[in-house]
VOZA-987889 format. One line per field, with one value per residue (C-alpha): residue in one letter; y negated, x, z negated. Coordinates in steps of 0.5 Angstrom, whole numbers, plus 500, padded with zeros to 3 digits. Each point is the difference from the previous one (the first is absolute). Layout:
! residues N
residuo A  ...
y Y  ...
x X  ...
z Z  ...
//
This chain:
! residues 531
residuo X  X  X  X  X  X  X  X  X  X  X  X  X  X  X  X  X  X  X  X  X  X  X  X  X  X  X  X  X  X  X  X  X  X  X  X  X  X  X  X  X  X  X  X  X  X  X  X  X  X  X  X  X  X  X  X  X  X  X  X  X  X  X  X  X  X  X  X  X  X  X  X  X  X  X  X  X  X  X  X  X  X  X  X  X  X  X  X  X  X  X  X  X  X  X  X  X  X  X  X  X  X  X  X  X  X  X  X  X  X  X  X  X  X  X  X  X  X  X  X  X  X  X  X  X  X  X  X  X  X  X  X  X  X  X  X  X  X  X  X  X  X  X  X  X  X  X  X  X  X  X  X  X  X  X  X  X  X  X  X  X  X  X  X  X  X  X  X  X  X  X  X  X  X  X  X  X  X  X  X  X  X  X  X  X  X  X  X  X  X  X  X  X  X  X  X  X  X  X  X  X  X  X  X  X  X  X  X  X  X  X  X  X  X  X  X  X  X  X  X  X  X  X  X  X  X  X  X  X  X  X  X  X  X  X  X  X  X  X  X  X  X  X  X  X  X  X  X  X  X  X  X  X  X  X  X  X  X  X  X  X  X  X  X  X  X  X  X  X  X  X  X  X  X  X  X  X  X  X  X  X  X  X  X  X  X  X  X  X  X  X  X  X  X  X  X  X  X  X  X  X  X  X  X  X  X  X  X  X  X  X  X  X  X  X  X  X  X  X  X  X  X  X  X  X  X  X  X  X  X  X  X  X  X  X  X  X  X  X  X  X  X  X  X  X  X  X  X  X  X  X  X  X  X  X  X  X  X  X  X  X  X  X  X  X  X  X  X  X  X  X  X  X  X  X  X  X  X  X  X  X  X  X  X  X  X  X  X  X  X  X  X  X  X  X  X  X  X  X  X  X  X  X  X  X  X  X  X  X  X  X  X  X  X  X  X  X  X  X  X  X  X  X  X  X  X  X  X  X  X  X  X  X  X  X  X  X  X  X  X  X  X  X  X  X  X  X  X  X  X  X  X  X  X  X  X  X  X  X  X  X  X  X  X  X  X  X  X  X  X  X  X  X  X  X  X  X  X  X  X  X  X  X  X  X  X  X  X  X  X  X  X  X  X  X  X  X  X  X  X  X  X  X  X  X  X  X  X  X  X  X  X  X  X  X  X  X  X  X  X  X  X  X  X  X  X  X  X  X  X  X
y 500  495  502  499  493  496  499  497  495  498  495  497  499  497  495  498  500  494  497  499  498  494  498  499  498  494  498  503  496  505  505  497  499  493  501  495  496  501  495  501  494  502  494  501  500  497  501  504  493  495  499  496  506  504  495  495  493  499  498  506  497  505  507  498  500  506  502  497  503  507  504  500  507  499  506  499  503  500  502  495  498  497  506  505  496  498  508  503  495  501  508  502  504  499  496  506  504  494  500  493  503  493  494  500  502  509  503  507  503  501  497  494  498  494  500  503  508  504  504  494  496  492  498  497  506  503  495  499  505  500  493  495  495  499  494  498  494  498  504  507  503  508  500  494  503  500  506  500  493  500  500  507  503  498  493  496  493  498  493  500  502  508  498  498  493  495  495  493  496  500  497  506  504  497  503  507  502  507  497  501  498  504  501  506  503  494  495  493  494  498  493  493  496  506  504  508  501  495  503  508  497  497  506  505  494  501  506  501  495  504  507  497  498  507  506  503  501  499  499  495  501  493  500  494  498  496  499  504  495  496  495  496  496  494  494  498  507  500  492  504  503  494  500  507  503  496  504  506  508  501  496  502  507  500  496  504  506  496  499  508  501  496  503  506  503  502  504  496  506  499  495  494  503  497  495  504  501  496  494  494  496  495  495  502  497  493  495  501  507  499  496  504  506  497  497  508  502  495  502  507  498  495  507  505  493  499  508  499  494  506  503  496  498  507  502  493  504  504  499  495  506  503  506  498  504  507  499  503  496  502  496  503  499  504  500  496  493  500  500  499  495  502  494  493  504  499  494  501  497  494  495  494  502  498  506  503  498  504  499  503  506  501  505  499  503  506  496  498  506  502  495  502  508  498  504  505  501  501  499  501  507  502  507  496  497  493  502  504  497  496  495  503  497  503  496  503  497  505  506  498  498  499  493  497  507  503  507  503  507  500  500  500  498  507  499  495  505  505  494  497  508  500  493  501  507  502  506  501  502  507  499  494  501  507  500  502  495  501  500  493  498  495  500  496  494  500  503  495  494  504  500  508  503  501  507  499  505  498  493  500  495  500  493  501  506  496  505  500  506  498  505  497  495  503  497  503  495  499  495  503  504  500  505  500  495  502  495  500  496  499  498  497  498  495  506  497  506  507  506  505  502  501  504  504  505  495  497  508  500  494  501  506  497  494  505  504  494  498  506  501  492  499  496  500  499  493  497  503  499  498  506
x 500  505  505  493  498  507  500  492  504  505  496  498  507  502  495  501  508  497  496  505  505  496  498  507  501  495  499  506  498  494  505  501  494  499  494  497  494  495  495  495  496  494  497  494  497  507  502  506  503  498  507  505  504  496  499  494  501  497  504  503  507  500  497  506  505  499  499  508  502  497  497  494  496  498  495  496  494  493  494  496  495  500  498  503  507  498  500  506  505  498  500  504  495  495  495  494  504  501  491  501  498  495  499  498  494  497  499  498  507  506  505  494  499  503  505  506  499  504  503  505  504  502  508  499  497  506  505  497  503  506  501  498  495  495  497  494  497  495  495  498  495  501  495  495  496  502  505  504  503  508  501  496  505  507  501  502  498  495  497  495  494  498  494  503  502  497  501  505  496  497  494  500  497  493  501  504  495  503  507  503  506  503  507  502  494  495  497  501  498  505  502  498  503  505  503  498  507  504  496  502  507  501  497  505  505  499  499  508  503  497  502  507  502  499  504  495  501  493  495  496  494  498  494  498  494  503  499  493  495  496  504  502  506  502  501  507  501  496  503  505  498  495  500  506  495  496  505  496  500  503  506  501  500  505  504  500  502  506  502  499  504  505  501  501  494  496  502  501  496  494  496  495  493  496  495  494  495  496  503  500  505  501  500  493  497  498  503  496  501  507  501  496  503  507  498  497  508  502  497  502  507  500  497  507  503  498  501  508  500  498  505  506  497  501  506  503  496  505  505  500  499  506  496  501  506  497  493  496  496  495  496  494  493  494  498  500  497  492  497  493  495  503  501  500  499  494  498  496  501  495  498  504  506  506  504  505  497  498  492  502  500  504  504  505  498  501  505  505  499  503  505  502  502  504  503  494  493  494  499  500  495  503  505  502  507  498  496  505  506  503  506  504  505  506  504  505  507  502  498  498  507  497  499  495  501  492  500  496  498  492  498  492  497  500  508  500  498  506  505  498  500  507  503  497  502  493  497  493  495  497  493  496  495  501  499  505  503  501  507  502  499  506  508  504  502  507  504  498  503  506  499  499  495  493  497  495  494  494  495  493  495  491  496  493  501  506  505  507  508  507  504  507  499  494  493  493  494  494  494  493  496  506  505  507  505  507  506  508  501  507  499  493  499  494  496  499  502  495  504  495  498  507  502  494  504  503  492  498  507  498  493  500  505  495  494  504  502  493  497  505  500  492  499  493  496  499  494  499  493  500  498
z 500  499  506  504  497  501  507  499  494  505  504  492  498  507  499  492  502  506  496  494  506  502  493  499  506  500  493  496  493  501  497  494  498  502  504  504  499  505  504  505  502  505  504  503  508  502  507  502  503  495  496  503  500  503  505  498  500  492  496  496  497  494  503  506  494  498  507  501  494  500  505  506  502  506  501  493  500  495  500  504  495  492  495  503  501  493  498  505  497  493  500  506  503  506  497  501  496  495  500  504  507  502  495  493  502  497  507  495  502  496  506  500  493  500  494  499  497  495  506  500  496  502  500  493  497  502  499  492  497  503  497  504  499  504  502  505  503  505  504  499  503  499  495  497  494  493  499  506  500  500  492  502  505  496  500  494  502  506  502  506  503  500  505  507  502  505  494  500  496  494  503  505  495  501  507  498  494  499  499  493  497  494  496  498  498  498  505  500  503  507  498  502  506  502  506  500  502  495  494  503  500  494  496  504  498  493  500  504  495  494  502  502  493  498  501  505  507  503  505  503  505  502  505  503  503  506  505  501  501  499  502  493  500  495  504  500  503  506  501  502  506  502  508  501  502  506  505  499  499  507  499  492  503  505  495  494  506  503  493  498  505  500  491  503  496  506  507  506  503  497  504  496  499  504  497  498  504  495  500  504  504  496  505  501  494  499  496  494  500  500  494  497  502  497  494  498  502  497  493  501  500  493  497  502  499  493  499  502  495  495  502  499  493  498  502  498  492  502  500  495  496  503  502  508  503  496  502  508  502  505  505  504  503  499  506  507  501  499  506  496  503  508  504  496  494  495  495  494  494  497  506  501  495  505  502  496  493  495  502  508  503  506  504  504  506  504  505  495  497  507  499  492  502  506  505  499  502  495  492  493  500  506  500  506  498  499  495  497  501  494  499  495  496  494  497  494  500  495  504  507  503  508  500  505  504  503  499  505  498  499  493  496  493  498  499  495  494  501  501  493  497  503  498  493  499  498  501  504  495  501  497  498  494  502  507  504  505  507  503  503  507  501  502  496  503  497  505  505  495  501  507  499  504  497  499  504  502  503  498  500  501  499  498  502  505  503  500  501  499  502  501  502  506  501  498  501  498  502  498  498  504  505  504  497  503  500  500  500  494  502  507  499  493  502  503  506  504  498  503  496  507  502  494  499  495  496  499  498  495  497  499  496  495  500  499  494  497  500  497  495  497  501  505  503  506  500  498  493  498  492  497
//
């Protein structure tokens, strides 16, 4: 029997070897048992190009920073949507097996209950007992009733919103009634004459600091609402951006492409999508149409402009606190730009309120969503890669030596709970409340911040019958109710040139990955009538 078991451990004790060599090799402090802080900052509905070092024209300084300082991958993917990013990032499991398969709505079935399950644990469950603490602000939205709030599922500290978002104002509770605003484990009033995303950042700050001047390593999850709409931006900011945008989405697109380019961050073989089939020229709208158009863009750009000011404020905390050089931080986006409200966008709100205020309640629109997720075509939602693909930053002076360099390997949400279990040397939890656990999905990104290939199987894909498996350059995707397309991503990452006709074997391969895949995680065919 032992003669007969060695052969299957070497395989085992090969990877443990790699990944010791790797830790080593990337933050050697790790050893010592000086392990790093951990940051994971997660925008919401950002477009893959909105960052000045993803190629966008807002203002950015302090992402681009960290941008310069640490490391950019290119081909970072999550889940399309809100919740279940919201769940895949926490558990490091796909979200149906995590219990979050739509929203936070009960669909009558365990993959679609619409709150985390006892068959999986978050990053600060499973990093609380290895020491660490575990610290959360802003939106959660993986479990809204009492009982599945983040003090519930390992956190020590939390300030935000259980509910969801759509909220900048005080006064825009009047219009978003089932918002609510709770620290750690009791609900509060959000305070007068402030900013969502100021008063996230000033909690996670505190926070920060206070673990800082303890002896503990910790872990804050910072998760703003910005720049999801409604349209809200304070005054100063989107003065800024008054009149950036009366030349329009066409040349902002070909702007930031060029731009893309020119950073090395994307292939010259990809050529520009085209502009959607929905969205029009903007030579064909009038004058009004126009102005109004760039004022919409021009509020969206003072929300990710405010959202980079939080940024700086909290790594300014940081290293104020001599925590900076041995604290990850990740920057990433839930999903792509929201194409919600189609063309020109929606507007609600309390009549007559200027928009941009707390009383308004607009959309960007589905033209400049277009804009936002430049080089690629469709929207958050979507499997298609506008709707997955994230910019995504990693910035650790003491253990990320590849400073301003693009990893071009692909990458997915469901990465980021192993990489925290390798860095934290914390061990993933068997059980919860006796339930056993179910294995992780993910691959630990941190051989890619060695320059180390990544042990990368295939990434799946499913929003509202929208489904989607990469394997290597290939990539299956179709939206619902339709046939499958298949696209080289190497040769063609904005999808542009469907090859399933010309690889039939491939689309049989794929599928069948896809259909096990689905089964074994709970995905069910869309819609799911609430039971």
């Amino acid at each position: 029997m032992r003669r007969s078991s060695l052969p299957s451990l070497l395989p085992v004790c090969g990877m443990i070897l790699v990944t010791l060599v790797v830790i080593l090799k990337v933050a050697p402090a790790a050893m010592a048992n000086d392990r790093p802080n951990i940051v994971i900052i997660l925008a919401d509905d950002l477009g893959y190009s909105d960052l000045g070092c993803f190629g966008g024209e807002i203002e950015t300084p302090n992402l681009d920073r960290l941008a310069a300082d640490g490391l950019r991958f290119s081909q970072f993917t999550n889940t399309a949507r809100c919740c279940p990013t919201r769940a895949t990032l926490l558990t490091g499991l796909y979200q149906h097996q995590a219990g979050v398969g739509h929203m936070v709505g009960d669909r009558g079935l365990p993959s679609y209950q619409g709150y985390l399950n006892n068959r999986c644990v978050t990053i600060a469950e499973a990093l609380r007992p290895a020491g660490y603490a575990t610290l959360m602000a802003g939106k959660w939205h993986v479990g809204s009733a009492p009982g599945r709030w983040p003090l519930d599922r390992g956190f020590d500290r939390y300030y935000g919103t259980p509910s969801g978002g759509g909220v900048y104002f005080k006064d825009t509770l009047q219009i978003r009634t089932e918002v609510f605003f709770v620290e750690d484990d009791r609900r509060v009033e959000f305070p007068d004459n402030s900013y969502v995303t100021d008063v996230f950042t000033d909690h996670a700050i505190r926070f920060a600091q206070d673990a800082a001047a303890s002896d503990r390593p910790f872990f804050l999850y910072l998760a703003h609402i910005a720049p999801h709409w409604p349209l809200q931006a304070l005054p100063e900011d989107i003065a800024k951006y008054e009149g950036r945008y009366d030349l329009g989405w066409d040349a902002v697109r070909e702007a930031r492409y060029q731009r893309q380019l020119d950073m090395g961050l994307i292939d010259p073989q990809w050529p520009l999508s085209p502009r959607d089939p929905e969205a029009a020229p903007w030579t064909d709208l009038s004058d009004d149409e126009r102005a109004e158009r760039a004022r919409r863009m021009a509020i969206y750009a003072a929300q990710v402009d405010r959202l980079d000011q939080s940024v700086g404020r909290l790594v300014t905390a940081l290293r104020e606190a001599d925590a900076l050089d041995n604290t990850l931080i990740l920057f990433l986006s839930d999903n792509g730009c929201s194409a919600e409200g189609g063309p020109g966008g929606f507007s609600r709100g309390e009549p007559g309120a200027p928009i941009g205020t707390g009383l308004s309640y607009a959309s960007a629109g589905l033209e400049w969503a277009n804009a936002c997720d430049t080089p690629f075509r469709k929207f958050k939602m979507s499997t298609h890669e506008g709707g997955i693909a994230t910019p995504f930053i990693a910035h650790w002076p003491r253990g990320i030596g590849r400073k301003g360099q693009i990893e071009h390997q692909p990458g997915h949400i469901i990465d980021l709970m192993p990489t925290c279990l390798a860095l934290a040397q914390a061990a993933y939890p068997g059980a919860r409340n006796g339930t056993p656990t179910l294995p992780l999905e993910g691959r630990s990104l941190v051989p890619g911040f060695a320059g180390e290939p990544i042990d990368r199987g295939p990434i799946f894909w499913e929003h509202q019958g929208n489904r989607a498996v990469r394997l290597g350059d290939w990539k299956l995707v179709a939206p619902h109710g339709r046939p499958w397309e298949l696209y080289n991503l190497a040769l063609d990452r904005t999808e542009l040139n469907n090859l399933a006709d010309e690889h039939p074997e491939t689309v049989v391969e794929l599928s069948a990955l896809y259909d096990s895949w689905a089964e074994r995680c709970g995905v069910a065919p869309w819609p799911i009538a609430s039971q």
